[in-house]
N, CA, C and O of each residue as an XYZ file, in Angstrom:
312
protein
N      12.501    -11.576      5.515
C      11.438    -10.695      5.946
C      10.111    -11.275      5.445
O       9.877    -11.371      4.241
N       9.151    -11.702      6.499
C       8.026    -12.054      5.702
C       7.141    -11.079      5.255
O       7.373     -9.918      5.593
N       5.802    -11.414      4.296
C       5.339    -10.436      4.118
C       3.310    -11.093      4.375
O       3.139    -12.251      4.755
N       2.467    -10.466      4.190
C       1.428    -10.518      4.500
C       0.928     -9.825      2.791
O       1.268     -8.822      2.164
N      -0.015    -10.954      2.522
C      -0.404    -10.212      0.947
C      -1.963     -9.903      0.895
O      -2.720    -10.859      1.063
N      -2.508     -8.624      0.673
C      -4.076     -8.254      0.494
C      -4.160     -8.940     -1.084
O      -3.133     -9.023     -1.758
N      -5.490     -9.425     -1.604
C      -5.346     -9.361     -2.896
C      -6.704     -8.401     -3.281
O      -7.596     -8.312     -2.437
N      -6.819     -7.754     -4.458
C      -8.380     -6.741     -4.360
C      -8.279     -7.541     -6.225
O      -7.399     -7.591     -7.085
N      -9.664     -8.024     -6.118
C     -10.142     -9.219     -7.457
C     -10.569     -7.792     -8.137
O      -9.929     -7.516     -9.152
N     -11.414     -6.985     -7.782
C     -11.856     -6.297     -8.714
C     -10.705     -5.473     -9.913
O      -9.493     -5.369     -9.725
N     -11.328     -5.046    -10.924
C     -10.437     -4.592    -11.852
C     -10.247     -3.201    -11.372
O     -10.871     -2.598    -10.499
N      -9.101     -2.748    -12.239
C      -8.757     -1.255    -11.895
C      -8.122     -0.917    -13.390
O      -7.541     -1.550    -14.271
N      -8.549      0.384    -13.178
C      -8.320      1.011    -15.146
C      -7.152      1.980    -14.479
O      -6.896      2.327    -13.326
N      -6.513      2.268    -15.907
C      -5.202      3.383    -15.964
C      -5.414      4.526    -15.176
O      -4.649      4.503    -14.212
N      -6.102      5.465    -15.190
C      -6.560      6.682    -14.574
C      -6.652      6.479    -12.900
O      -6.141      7.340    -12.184
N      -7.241      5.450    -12.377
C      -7.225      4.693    -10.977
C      -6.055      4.403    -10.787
O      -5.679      4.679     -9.648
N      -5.101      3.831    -11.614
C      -3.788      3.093    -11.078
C      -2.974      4.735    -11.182
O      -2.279      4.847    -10.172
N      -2.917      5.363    -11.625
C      -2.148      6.804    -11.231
C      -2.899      7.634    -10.127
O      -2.271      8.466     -9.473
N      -4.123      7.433     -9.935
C      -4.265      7.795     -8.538
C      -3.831      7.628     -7.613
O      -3.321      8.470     -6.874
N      -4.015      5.705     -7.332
C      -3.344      5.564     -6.435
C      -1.624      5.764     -6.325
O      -1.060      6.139     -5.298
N      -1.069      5.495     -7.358
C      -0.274      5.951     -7.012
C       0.652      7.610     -6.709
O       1.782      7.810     -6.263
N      -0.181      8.351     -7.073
C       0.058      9.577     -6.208
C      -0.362      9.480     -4.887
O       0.138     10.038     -3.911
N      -1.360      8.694     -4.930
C      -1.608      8.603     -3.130
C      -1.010      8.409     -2.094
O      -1.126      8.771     -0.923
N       0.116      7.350     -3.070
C       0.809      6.114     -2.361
C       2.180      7.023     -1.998
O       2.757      7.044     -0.910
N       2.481      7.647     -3.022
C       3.863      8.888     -2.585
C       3.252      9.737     -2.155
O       4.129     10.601     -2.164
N       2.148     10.356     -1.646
C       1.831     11.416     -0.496
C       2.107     11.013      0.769
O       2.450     11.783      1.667
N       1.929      9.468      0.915
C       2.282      8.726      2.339
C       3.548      9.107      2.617
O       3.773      9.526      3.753
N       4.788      9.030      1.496
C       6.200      8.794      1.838
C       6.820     10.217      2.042
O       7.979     10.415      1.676
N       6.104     11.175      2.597
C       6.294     12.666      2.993
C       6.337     12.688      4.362
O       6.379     13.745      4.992
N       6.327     11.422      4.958
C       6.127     11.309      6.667
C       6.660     10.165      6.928
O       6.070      9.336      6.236
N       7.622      9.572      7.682
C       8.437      8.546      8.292
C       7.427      7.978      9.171
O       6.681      8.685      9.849
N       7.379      5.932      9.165
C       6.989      5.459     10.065
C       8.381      4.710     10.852
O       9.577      4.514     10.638
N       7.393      4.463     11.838
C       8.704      3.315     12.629
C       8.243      2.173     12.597
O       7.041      1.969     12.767
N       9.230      1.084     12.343
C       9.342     -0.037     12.247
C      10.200     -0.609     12.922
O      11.375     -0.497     12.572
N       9.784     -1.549     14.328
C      10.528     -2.306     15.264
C      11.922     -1.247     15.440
O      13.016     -1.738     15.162
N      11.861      0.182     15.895
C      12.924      1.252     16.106
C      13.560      2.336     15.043
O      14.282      3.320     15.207
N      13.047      1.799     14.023
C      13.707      1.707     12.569
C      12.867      2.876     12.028
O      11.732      2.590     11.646
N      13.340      4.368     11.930
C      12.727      5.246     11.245
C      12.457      5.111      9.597
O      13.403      5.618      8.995
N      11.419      4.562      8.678
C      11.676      4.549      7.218
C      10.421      5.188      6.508
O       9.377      5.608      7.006
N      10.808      5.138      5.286
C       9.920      5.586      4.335
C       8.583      4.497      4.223
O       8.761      3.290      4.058
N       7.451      5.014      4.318
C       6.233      3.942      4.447
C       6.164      2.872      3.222
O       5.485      1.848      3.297
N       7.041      3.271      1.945
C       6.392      2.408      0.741
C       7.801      1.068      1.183
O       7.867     -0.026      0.622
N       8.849      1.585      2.365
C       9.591      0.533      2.658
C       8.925     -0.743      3.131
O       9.177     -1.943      3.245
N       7.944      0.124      3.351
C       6.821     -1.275      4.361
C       6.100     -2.113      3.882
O       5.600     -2.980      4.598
N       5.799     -2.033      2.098
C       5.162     -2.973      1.432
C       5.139     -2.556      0.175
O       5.704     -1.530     -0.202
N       4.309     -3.531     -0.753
C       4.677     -3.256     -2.357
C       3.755     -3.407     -2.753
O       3.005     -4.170     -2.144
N       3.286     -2.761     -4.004
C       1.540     -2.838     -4.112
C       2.174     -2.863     -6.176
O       2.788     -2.204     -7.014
N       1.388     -4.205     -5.955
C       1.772     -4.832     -7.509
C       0.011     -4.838     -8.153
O      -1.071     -5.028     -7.598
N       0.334     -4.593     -9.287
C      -1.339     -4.676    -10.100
C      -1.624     -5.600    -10.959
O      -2.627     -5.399    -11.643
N      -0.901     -6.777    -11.165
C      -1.515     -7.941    -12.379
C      -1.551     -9.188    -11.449
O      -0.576     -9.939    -11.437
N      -2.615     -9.433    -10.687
C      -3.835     -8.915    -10.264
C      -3.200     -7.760     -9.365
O      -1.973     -7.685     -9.307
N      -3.963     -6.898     -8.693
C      -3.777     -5.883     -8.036
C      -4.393     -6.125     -6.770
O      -5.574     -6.234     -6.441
N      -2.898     -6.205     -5.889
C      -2.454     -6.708     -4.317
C      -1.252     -5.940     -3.402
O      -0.196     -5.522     -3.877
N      -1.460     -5.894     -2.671
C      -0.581     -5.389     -1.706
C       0.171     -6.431     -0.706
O      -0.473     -7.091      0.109
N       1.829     -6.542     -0.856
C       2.579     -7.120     -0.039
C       2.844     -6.658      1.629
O       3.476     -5.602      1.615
N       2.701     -6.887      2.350
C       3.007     -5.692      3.428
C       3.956     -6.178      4.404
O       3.334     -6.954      5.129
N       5.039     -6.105      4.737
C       6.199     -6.674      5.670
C       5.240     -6.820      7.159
O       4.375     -6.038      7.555
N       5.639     -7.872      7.693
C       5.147     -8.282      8.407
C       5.218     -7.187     10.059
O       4.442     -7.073     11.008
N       6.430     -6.618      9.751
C       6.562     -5.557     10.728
C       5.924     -4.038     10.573
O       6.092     -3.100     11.353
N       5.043     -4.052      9.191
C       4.617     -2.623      9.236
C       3.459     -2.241     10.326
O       2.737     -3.008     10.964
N       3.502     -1.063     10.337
C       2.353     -0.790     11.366
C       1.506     -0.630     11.035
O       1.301      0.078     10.048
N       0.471     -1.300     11.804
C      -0.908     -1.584     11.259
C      -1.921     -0.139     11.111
O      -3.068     -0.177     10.664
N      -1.350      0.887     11.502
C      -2.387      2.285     11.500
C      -1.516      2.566      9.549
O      -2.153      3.427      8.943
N      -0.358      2.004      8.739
C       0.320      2.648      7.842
C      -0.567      1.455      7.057
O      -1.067      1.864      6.009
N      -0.885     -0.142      7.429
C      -1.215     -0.996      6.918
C      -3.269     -0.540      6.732
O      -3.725     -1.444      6.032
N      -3.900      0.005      6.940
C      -5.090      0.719      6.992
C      -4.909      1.539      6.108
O      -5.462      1.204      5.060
N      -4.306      2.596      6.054
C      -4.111      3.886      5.238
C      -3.805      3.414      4.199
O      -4.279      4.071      3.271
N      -3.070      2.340      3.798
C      -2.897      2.026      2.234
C      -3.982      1.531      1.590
O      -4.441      1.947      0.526
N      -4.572      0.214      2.568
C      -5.348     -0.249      2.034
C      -6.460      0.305      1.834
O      -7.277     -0.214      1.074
N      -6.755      1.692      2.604
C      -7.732      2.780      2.226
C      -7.792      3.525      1.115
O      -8.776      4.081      0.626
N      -6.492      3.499      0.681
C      -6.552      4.327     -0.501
C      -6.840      3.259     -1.995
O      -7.438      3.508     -3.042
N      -6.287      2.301     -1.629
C      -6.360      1.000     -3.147
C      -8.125      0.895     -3.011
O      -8.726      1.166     -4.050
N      -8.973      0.518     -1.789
C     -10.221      0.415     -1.917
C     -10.804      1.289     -2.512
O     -11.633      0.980     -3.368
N     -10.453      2.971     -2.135
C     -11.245      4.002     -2.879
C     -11.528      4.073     -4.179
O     -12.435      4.687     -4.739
N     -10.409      3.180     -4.760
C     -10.542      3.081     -6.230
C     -10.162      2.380     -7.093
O      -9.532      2.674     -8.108
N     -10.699      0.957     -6.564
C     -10.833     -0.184     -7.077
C     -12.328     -0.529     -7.252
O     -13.156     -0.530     -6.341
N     -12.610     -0.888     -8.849
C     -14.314     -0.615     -9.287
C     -14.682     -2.546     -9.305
O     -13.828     -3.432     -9.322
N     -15.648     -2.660     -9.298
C     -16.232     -3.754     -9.465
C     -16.667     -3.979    -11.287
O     -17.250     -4.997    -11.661
């Protein structure tokens, strides 16, 4: 499975990294499809923080691939 990697240079503190990740499990309350394939959205990519980047399977959908990366921008500081 390939994957497609965002990287975000800026730093991010403790309080930000539990944001997003509540953000990130509010997504997985709603099923996307993938090439037929009903799944959980965090199936669709992996969002690692040393540096702090997002993996995204090459088959996710790009409206689920927006919404993540919307939420890591909101609160990632310079």
């Amino acid at each position: 499975m390939n994957k497609d990697r965002v990287d975000y240079r800026q730093g991010m503190d403790k309080f930000e990294l539990e944001k997003i990740k509540a953000e990130l499990m509010q997504l997985d309350r709603d099923l996307v499809e993938a090439d037929g394939i009903r799944l959980k959205p965090s199936q669709c990519y992996r969002f690692e923080t040393n540096p702090p980047h997002v993996l995204f399977n090459t088959n996710c959908p790009d409206a689920l691939r927006q919404k993540v990366q919307d939420i890591i921008s909101r609160h990632i500081h310079d």
